[in-house]
N, C-alpha and C positions, 0 to 999 in steps of 0.2 A: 501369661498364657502363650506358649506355645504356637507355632504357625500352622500346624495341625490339629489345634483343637478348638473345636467346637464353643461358639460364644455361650454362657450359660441358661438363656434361654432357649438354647436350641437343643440342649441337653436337656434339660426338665422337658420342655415339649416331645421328644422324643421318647423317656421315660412314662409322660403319662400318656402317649400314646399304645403305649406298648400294654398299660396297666388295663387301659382301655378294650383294646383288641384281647385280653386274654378274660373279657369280660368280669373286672373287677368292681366294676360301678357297672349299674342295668340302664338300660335307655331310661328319662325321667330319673335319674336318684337325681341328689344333689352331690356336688363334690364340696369336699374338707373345705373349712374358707382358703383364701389365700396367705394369712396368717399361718394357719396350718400348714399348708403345703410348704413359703417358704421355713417353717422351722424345720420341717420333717427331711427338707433337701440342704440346708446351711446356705441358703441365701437369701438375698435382699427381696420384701415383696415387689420390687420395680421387676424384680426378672420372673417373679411368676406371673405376674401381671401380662407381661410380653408372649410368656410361652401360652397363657391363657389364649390370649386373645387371638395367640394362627392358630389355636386349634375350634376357636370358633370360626374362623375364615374357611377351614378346612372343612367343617363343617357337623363337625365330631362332638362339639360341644356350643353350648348355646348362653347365652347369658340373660337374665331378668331382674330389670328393673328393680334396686331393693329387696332382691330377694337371695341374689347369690348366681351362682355357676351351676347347670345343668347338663348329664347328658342327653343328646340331641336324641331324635328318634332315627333313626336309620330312612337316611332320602330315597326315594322310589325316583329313579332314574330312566324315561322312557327314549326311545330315537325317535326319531324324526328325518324320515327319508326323502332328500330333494334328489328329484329326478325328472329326466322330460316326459316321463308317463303324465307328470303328475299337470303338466299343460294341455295335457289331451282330453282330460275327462270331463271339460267341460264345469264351468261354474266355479266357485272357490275352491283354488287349492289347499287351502288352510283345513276347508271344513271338509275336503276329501282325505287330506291326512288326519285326523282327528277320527274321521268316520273309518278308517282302517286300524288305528288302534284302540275302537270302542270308546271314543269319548265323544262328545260334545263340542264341535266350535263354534264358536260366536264371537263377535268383536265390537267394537266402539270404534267410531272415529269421526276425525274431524278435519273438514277442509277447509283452504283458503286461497280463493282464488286470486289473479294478478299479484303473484307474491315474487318480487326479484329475484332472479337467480341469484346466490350467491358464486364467488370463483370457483369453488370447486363440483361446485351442482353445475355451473357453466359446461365447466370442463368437461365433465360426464357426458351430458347432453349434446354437448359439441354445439351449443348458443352464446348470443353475447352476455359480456354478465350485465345483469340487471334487467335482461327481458323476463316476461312475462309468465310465471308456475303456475301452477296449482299444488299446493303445497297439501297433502292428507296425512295427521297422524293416529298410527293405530295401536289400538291395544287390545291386541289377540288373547283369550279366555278358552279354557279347558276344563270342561265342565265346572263354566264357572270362575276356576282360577286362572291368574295371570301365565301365561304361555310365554308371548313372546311380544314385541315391539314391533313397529315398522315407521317410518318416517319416507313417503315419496314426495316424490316431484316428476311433472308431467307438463311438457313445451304447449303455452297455448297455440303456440303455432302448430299445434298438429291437433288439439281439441276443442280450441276455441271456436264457437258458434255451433257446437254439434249435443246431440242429446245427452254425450257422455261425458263434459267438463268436469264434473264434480264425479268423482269413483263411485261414493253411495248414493247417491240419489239418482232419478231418471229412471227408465225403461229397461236399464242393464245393471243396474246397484249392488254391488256385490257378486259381478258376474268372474272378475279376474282381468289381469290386465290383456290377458293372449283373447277374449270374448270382447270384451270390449272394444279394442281394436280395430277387430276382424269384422265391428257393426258398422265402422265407419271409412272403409277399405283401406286399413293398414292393416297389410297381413305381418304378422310376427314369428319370425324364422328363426331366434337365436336368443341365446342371453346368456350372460356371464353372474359367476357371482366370485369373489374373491372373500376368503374368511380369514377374519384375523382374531386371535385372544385381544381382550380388553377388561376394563374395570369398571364395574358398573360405576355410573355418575350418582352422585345423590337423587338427581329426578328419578332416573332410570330404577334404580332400588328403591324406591317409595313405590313404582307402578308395580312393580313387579314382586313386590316383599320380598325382596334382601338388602343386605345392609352395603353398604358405601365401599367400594372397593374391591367388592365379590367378582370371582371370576365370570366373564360371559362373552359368547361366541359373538365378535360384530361380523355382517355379511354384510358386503357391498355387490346389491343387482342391478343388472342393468339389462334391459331389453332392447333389441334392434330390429327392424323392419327386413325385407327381404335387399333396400339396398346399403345396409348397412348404417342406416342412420338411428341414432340411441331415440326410444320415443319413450321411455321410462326409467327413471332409476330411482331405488330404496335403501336405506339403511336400515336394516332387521339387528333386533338382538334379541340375542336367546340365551338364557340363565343356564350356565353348563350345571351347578348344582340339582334340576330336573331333567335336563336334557341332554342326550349327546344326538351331534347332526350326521349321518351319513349319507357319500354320494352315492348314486348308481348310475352306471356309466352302460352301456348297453353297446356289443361287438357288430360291428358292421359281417353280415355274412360276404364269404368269400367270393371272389367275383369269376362266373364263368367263361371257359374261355370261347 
């Protein structure tokens, strides 16, 4: 093979992409076995095997259990828009995004309190490692289905011995972190989130139904008080197969002279 050419799964996979988009198999058929397809292209079934399987990653085709290779049905792909409006409104921002694109939010989760910082939870929080979290993990629902993840941590040095230790439960349960806060005079002025692609983990794709290695948005947030000190941070992830996230950034009007 040539140094310009293409290994041959990625040639089959390309071909039956192409076969695909010009709609030669319907959403739901079944495709040829893989027997088939390698006789029909002159090669080994290890390399249909291979182009099979990124186009199920891709998300193009799907596979079942004992039954064979299927195409997928076409993924309904919504955004999800983070912005600081969405700290003003008061209550969950999850279930005010949701309520703006007609769906349903709801969530699960679980806390644990005096749970060590790890180093890099330290690090965020700007604590020593091994002081004292509350650790909450969540699993955000859309009408129902799996949405998105979240995993925080929150300094008992800033909620310990107050109504709001634990995120869900008490007198402000699911208020957000900017209401929360602001119950026990930390006001919250800022917050960064950094996005990186990543692969879902085998947990992660059990919660969320997809498979092990699927693409998905990881987001690292962090919230700060008005003197700059971090008083929250989470790792979100969101399944880019139904999601894509966008920012909105909002222009400072010009200043009079």
């Amino acid at each position: 093979m040539g140094h310009d050419e293409l290994p041959q799964h990625q040639v089959v996979a390309g071909e039956l992409r192409r076969r695909l988009a010009a709609g030669e198999w319907e959403a739901g058929t079944r495709l040829p076995s893989r027997a088939q397809l390698a006789e029909e292209y002159g090669v080994g079934p290890n390399v249909v095997q291979k182009a099979v399987e990124r186009l199920i990653v891709e998300g193009l085709l799907e596979g079942r259990t004992g039954s064979g290779t299927y195409v997928a049905q076409p993924r309904e792909r919504r955004r999800m828009v983070r912005s600081r409006h969405r700290e003003r409104r008061g209550g969950s921002p999850f279930r005010a995004d949701m309520y703006e694109i007609g769906r349903s939010g709801t969530w699960e989760a679980a806390s644990e309190a005096r749970t060590p910082a790890p180093e890099n939870i330290a690090r965020r929080l700007g604590i020593e490692v091994g002081d004292p979290t509350v650790r909450t993990s969540y699993e955000f629902l859309a009408d129902g289905k799996p949405a998105q993840l979240s995993v925080s941590w929150e300094p008992m040095a800033v909620t310990g011995g107050t109504p709001i230790l634990l995120p869900e439960m008490g007198p402000l349960a699911g208020k957000g972190v900017v209401e929360r806060m602001r119950s026990i005079g930390v006001a919250v002025e800022t917050w960064v989130e950094i996005p990186r692609p990543a692969r879902a983990t085998q947990e992660q794709a059990s919660l969320l139904g997809l498979s092990a290695g699927d693409l998905v948005l990881s987001v690292e947030r962090t919230y700060y008080d008005g003197d700059g000190r971090p008083v929250e941070t989470a790792d979100i992830v969101v399944p880019d197969r139904s999601w894509e996230v966008a920012y909105e950034f909002a222009v400072d009007p010009p200043e009079r002279d």
